[in-house]
N, C-alpha and C positions, 0 to 999 in steps of 0.2 A: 385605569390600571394598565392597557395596553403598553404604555412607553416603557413597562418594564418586566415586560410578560419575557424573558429570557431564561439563558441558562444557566444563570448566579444563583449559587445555592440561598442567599438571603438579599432580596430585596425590598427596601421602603422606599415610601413614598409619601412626602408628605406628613408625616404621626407626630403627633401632639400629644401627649399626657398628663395627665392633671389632678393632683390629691388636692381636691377639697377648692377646688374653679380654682389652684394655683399651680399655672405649669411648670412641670418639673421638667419636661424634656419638649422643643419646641422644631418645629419642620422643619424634621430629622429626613432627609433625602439621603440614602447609601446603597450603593449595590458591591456586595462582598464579591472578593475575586476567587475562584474554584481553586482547589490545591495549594491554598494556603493558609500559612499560621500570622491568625490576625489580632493583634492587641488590644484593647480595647483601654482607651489610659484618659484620665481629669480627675480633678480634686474631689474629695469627700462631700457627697450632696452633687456633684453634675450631673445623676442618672443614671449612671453605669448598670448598676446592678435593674435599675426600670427600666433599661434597654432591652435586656436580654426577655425580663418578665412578661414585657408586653409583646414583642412580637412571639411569643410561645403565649398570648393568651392568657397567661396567669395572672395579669391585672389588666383591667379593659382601658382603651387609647381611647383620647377626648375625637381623635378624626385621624384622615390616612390609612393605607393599606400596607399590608406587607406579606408579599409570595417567595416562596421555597421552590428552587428548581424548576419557576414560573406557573405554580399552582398554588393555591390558599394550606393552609398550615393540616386542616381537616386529612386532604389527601395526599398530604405529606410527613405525617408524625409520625412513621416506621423508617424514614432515613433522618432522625434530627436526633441525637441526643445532647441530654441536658445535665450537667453535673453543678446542684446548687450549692452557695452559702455552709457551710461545713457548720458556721453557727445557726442557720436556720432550720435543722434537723432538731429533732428528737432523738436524741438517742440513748436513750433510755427504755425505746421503742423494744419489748420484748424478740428477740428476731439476732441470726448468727450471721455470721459475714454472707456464709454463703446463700443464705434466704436473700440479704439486698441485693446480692448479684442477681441472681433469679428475678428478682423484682425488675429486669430489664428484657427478659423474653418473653413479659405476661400477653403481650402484643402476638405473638408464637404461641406461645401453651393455650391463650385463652383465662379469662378472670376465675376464681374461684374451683382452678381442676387443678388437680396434682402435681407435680414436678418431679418430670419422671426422668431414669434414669439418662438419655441422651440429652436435656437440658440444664441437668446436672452440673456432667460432665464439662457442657458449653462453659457454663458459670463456673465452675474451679479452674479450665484452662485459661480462662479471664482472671481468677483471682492468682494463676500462674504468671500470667503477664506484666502483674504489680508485685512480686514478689510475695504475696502473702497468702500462698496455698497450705500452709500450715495451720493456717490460721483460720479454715473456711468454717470448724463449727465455733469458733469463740462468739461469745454475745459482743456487740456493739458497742454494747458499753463498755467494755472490760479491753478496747482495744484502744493506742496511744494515736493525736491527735493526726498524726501522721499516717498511720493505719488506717484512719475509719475516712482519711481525703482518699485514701489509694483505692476502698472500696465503692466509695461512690464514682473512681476512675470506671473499674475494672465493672460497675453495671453501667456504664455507659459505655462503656467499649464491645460488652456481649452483645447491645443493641447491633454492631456491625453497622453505623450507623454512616450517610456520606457528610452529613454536618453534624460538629459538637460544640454548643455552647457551652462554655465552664464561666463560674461565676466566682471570682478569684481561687481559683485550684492551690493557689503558693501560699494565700494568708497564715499565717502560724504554722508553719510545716518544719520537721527539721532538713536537714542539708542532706541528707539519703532520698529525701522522700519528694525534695526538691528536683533534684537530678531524675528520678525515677521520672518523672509527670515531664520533665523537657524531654526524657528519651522517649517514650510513649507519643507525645504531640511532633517527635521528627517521626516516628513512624505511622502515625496515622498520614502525614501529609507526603510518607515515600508512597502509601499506597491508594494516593492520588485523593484524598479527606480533606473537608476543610474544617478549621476550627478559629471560632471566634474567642479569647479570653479575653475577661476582666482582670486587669492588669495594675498593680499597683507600685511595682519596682522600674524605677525609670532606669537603672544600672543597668539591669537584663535587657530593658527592649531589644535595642541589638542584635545582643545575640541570642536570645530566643525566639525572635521575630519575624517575619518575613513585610507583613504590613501592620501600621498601624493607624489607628483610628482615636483623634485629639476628641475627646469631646470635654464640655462644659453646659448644659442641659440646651445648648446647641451645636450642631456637627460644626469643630471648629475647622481641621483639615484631617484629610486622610487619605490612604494611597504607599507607597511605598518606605518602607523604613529610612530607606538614605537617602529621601525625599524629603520625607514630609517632617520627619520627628528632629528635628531645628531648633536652636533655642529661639527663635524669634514665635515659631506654633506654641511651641513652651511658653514662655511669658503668656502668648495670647490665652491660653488653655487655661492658667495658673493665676492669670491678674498681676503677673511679672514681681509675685512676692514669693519667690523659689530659690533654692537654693540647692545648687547639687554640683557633685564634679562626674560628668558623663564618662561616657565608656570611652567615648573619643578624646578628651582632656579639655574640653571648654569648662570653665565655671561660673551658674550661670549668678547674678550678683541679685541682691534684694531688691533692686530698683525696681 
């Protein structure tokens, strides 16, 4: 692990993952660059979303490491937040906006004690931050699609965290709530944050972007937006049956 014992807030090495002895993501070698907003973009089924799972632990890697600010995840999981899957939630989960926020200082408060008034506070000026402090005692479920992504924002932003993994933040959102999550991810990264996204709009990369990361359940390339995000990575990423007209005006053909 030593060749990557550094200061990048997410380092792999090597990880391999595997549902059922068939790998879904294969030695995946990345070390993410500090103070930046990083993409994470390939087709449906490359891993994207077992990227982010496995190295936070939440499904176990077939082999490979992966250090946080050049220590194991254990002594680093009060600077990482995680904003999942909007369809992987329950929400029907009895609990008000403001209760999920709080569910991001439990790390602070301590499991099963109160929530008192100064972490309260923490959690509404986070649900101020996404625009939806009006909204702190509504139930979860009674909030619109776009509401209940800005809350799982607004408890990963209370964390105060220096890495945020989001696991497509934009899927099904409307155009308010879109804008809202790019200005948030420009200020997390003015106040020196990095953030990983699962990324599904190839339009935006650009310009929501700073780096991106091509995968296909292998690191195809990554590195800088006006680098590496190419139609030639494109096809390789894609299997060269894409079709889009970029931000820049290439279009890239079915070949």
């Amino acid at each position: 692990m030593s060749n990557h014992l550094d200061s990048s807030p997410l380092s792999i090495h090597d990880m391999t993952v595997a549902y059922q002895r068939r790998p879904v993501l294969w030695d995946i070698d990345y070390s993410a660059p500090s103070g930046k907003l990083i993409a994470i973009v390939g087709p449906n089924g490359a891993g994207k979303s077992t990227l982010i799972k496995a190295v936070l632990q939440l499904i176990p890697a077939a082999s490979g490491d992966v250090v946080f600010f050049g220590k194991p995840y254990r002594e680093q999981a009060g600077r990482i937040g995680y904003v999942p899957q909007r369809t992987s939630v329950d929400w029907d989960f009895p609990i008000d906006a403001l209760g999920v926020v709080a569910m991001g200082l439990y790390r602070k408060i301590g499991w099963f004690r109160p929530v008192t008034k100064k972490y309260r506070l923490q959690a509404l000026a986070a649900l101020e931050r996404v625009g939806l402090a009006e909204f702190a005692s509504r139930q979860i479920s009674q909030l619109s699609g776009g509401q209940q992504q800005r809350v799982f924002l607004a408890r990963a932003l209370v964390q105060d965290a220096d890495l945020y993994l989001m696991d497509e933040p934009f899927a099904g959102v409307d155009a308010a709530t879109e804008r809202a999550i790019v200005d948030l991810l420009r200020e997390l990264r003015a106040a020196g944050k990095t953030a990983l996204v699962v990324h599904h709009d190839l339009q935006t990369v650009a310009e929501y972007f700073d780096e991106v990361l091509l995968l296909n359940m292998r690191l195809i390339a990554s590195g800088p937006v006006e680098q590496v995000f190419t139609t030639e990575n494109l096809r390789r990423t894609y299997g060269g049956k894409l079709a889009l007209l970029d931000q820049v005006g290439y279009r890239m053909s079915h070949k």
